[in-house]
N, C-alpha and C positions, 0 to 999 in steps of 0.2 A: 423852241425858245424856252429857256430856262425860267422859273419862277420861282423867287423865296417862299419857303414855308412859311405856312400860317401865324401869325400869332397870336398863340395861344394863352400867353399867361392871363387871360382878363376872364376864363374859364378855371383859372387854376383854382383848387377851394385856399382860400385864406388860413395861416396858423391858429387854431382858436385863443394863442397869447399872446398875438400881435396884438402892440401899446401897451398892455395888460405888466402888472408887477404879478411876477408867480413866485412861488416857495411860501414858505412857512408865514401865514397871518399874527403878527402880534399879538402879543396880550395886551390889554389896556393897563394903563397905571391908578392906583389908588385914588390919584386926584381926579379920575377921569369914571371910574365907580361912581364912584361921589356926585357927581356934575348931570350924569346921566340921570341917574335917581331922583335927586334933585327936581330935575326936569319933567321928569315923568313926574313923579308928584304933584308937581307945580299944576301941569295940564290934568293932575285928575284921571289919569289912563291907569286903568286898574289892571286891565288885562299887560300893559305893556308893562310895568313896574312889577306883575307878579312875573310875568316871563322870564324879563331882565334877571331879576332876585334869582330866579330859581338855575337858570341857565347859567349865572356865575357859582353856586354852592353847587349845581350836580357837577358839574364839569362832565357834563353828558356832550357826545354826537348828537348834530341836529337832529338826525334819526330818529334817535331816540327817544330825543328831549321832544319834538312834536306831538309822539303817539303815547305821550303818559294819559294815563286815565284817571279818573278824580281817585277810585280806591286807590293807586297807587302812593297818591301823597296824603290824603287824607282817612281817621279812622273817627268814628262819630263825630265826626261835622268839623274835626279840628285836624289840623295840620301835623302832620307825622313831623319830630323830631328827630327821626333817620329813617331812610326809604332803600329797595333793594329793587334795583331793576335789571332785567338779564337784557346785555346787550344784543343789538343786534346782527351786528358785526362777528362778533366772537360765539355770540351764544351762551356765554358766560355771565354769571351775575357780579354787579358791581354795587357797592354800598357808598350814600353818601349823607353827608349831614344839614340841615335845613335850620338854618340860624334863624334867630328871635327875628331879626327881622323880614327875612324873608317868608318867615309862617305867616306873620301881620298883614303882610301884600298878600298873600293868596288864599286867606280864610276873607280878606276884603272882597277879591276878585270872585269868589264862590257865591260871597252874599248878594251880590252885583248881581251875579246868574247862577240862580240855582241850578244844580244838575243831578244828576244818579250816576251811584257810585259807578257804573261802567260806561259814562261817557268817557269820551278826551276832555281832558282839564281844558287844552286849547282848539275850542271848536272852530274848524274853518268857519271866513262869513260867506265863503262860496257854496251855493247850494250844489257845486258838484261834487264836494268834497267834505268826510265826516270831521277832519282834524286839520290843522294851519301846516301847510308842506313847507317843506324844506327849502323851496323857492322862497314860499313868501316869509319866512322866516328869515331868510338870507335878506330879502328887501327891509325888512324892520328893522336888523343889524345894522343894514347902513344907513336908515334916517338913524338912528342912534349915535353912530360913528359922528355922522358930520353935523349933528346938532351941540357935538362940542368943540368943533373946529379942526376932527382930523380928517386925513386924507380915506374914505370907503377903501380905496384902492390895496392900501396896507393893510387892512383889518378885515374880519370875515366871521362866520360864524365859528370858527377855529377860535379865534380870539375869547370868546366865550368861554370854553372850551379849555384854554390855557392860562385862563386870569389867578384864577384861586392858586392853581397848581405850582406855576409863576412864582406866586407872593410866597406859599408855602416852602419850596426849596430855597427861594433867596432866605426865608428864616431861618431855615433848620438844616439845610444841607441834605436833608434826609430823604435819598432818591426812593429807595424803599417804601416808605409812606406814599411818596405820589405816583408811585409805581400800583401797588394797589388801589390808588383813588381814581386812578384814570381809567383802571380796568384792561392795562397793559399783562400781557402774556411773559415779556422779556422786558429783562431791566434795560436791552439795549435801546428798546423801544424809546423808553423813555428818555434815556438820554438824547436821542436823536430829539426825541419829541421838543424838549425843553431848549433844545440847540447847546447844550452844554458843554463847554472848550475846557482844556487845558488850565488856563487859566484859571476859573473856578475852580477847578477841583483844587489848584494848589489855594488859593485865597482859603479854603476849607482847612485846607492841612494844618498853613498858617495859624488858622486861629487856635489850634488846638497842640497844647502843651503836654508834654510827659514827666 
């Protein structure tokens, strides 16, 4: 007597991007900077508002933006106005700048808790862990996300990541500059990075007269 095979699909492992949106996480928009900040203020979160701050001007990998250490941004007890961290990815150093405002949120966050110069600026609150990992850095991103009404699912630590760089080539057209800011090897990189068509580049061309 013949018998149908088993079935098996309820063994089968799952796609890990089934339901899931994948590709390229947004950048946030200016009005959404803003709101977030805001926010965080509002509640008085020093450590989230220096993060935040800091994570939109380095336009750092989660990586890397987790294991900074107080020397790194700070130099007698104050806030470095440009900092140089060698990635971890590349191996390469990347250079970025720390606006007024952002120094203000993280010489706050220092006073908050003191530390020596070779802690992590962001210490895990898990005692199994010396710095805040890239998980749970990834989980703060999305209370953030949707405490101004957008969807977690679009946006990610990447979003971070691409805010500044975002605003800066919509200004200036200048891949070059964010090519170096992002600590990209290839200009292609970057273009992929920023999702850059066609149409931009002519919008660029456009504006400029001979």
């Amino acid at each position: 007597m013949s018998t149908s095979p088993a079935d098996t699909s309820s063994n089968r492992p799952h796609p890990w991007n089934k339901g899931r949106l994948v590709g390229q996480k947004r950048p946030l928009a200016p009005k959404h900077v803003w709101s977030i900040r805001v926010r965080l203020e509002m509640a008085d979160d020093r450590r989230g508002l220096a993060l935040f701050n800091l994570a939109i001007d380095s336009k750092l990998r989660a990586c890397d933006l987790v294991t900074l250490r107080v020397k790194d941004i700070f130099v007698g007890g104050q806030a470095r106005q440009r900092a140089t961290v060698v990635q971890r990815k590349t191996g390469r150093p990347v250079q970025f700048e720390i606006t007024d405002v952002t120094r203000a949120s993280l010489e706050a966050w220092l006073q908050n808790l003191p530390m020596s110069s070779n802690e992590f600026l962001f210490p895990s609150r898990s005692r199994s862990a010396l710095h805040l990992s890239t998980r749970q850095y990834a989980r703060i991103v999305g209370t953030w996300i949707a405490s101004v009404g957008l969807d977690p699912s679009a946006y990610g630590t990447h979003s971070m990541r691409r805010t500044k760089a975002a605003q800066i080539y919509r200004k200036t057209g200048n891949l070059r500059a964010v090519q170096l800011l992002l600590g990209h090897t290839k200009l292609e990189s970057t273009v992929r990075y920023l999702g850059i068509e066609v149409d931009d580049a002519l919008k660029i061309a456009e504006s400029i007269e001979l």
